[in-house]
N, C-alpha and C positions, 0 to 999 in steps of 0.2 A: 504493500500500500504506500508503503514511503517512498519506492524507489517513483511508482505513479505519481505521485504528488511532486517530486523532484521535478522531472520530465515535464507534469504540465506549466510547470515555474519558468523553466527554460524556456518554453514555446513561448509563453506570454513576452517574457524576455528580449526574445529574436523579434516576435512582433511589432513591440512596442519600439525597438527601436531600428526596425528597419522605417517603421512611422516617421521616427523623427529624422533618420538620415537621408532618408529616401522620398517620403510623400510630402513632407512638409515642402521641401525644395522644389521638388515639383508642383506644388501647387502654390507656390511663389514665381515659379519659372511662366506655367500654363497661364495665369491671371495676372501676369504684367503681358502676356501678349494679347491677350484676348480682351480682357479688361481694361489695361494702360496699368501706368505704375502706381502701384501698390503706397496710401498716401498717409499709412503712418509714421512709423519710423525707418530710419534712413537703410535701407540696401535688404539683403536675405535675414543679416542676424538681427535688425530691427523687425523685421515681421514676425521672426520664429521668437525672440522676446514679447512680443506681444502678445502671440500664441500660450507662450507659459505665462504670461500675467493675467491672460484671460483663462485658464484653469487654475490661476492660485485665486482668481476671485471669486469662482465657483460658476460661470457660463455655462448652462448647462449646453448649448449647439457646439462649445468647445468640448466641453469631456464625450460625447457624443462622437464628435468628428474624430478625435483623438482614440479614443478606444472601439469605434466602427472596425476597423479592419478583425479583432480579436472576436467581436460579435459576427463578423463574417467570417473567419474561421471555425468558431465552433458551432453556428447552424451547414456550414456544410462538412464538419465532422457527424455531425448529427446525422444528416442525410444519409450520409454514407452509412452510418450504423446501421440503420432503418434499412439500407438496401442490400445492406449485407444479410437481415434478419428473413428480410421477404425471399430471397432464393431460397 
């Protein structure tokens, strides 16, 4: 049971911070082109600080956005369970 509990820590882990190294950039990258620039603070690491200021302030469409990808990994672990159960 422990080594499970270990393992689902990790997953979270990789998740969470492929979130930050990975999506947040890119959705700084996608929305200064698509939208124009990005008008709060100055460059990538003022928006990704806004980002964490806006979850230290408790936003919930940030913790939302922020922890989406972990909510989308485990409904399609789920799924998969489910279809592994029906054959």
């Amino acid at each position: 049971m422990l080594k499970r509990a270990k393992k689902e820590l990790i997953i979270v882990a990789i998740v969470l911070s492929a979130t930050v190294l990975i999506v947040l950039p890119l959705v700084y990258v996608v929305g200064g082109k698509t939208l124009g620039a990005y008008g709060g603070s100055s460059g990538m690491t003022g928006y990704i600080a806004d980002v964490f200021r806006s979850l230290g302030s408790g936003d919930g469409a940030m913790w939302f956005f922020m922890l989406s990808p972990i909510l989308a990994l485990t409904l399609l672990r789920a799924g998969m369970g489910v279809a592994r159960r029906v054959r």
